[in-house]
N, C-alpha and C positions, 0 to 999 in steps of 0.2 A: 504494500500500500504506500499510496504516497505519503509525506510530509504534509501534503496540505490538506489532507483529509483530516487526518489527527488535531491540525489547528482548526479545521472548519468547526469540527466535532467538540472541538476543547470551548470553542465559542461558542455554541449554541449551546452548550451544558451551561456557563456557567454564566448566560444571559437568561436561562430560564429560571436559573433560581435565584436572579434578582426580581423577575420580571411577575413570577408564578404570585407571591405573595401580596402585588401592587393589584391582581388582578379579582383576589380572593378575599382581599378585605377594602374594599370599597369604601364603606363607613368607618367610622371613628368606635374601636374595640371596646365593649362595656364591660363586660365579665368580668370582673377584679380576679376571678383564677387565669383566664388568658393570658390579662397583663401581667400574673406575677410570675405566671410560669415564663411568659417571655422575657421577662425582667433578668430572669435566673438563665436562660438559655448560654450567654456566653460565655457567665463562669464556669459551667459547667463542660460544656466543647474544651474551656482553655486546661482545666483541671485532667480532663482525659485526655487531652493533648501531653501534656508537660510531666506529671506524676511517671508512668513508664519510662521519660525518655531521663529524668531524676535519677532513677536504678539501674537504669543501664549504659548510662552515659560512663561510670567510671570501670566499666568490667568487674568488678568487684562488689557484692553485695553488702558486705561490713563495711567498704568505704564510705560506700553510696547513702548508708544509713548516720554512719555519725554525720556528713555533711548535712543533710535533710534535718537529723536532729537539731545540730548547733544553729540553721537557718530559722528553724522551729521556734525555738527559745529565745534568739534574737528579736523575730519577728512579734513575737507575742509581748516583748520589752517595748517596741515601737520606734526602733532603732534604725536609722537610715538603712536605704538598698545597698547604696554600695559597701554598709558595713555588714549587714548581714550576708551579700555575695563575694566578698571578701576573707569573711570569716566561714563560713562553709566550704569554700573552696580548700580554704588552708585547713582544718577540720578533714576534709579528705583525703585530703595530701599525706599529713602528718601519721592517721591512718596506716595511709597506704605502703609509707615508712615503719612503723614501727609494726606493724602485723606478719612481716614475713621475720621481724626477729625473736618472737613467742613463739 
């Protein structure tokens, strides 16, 4: 197949699911469970996006967990991002350092 078929195909996909929902709700959404579920919709894509790629991002499952932890704890203090992604990174690191000498 060609190349240009793939991009025809790649554009009609992802014109129709900008395109599907302008057409399905017409009116102004009343349900307060619509709106909350669609309220919640993107944290939820980004959370099943990003949690997997968290564990397996360092090949190491012990790594992967103390970083997540110490981000965890940080996060919860209310501690800038680049200190929390900072600090979990080096969390994993250090980890990933001292676990092959146990």
């Amino acid at each position: 197949m060609s190349i240009w078929i793939y991009i025809a195909v790649m554009a009609v996909v992802t014109y129709l699911i900008r395109v599907l929902p302008f057409a399905f709700f017409r009116q102004k959404i009343k349900s307060q469970f619509i709106k909350s579920f669609l309220y919640y919709v993107p944290y939820a894509v980004l959370s099943a996006m990003t949690i997997p790629a968290i564990f397996y991002s360092t090949g190491n499952i012990t790594t992967a967990v103390a970083g997540t932890a110490v981000a965890l704890i940080l996060a919860y203090f209310d501690l800038p991002l680049i200190v929390v992604a900072l600090a979990a990174s080096g969390a994993a690191y250090l980890c990933g350092l001292i676990l092959p000498l146990l």
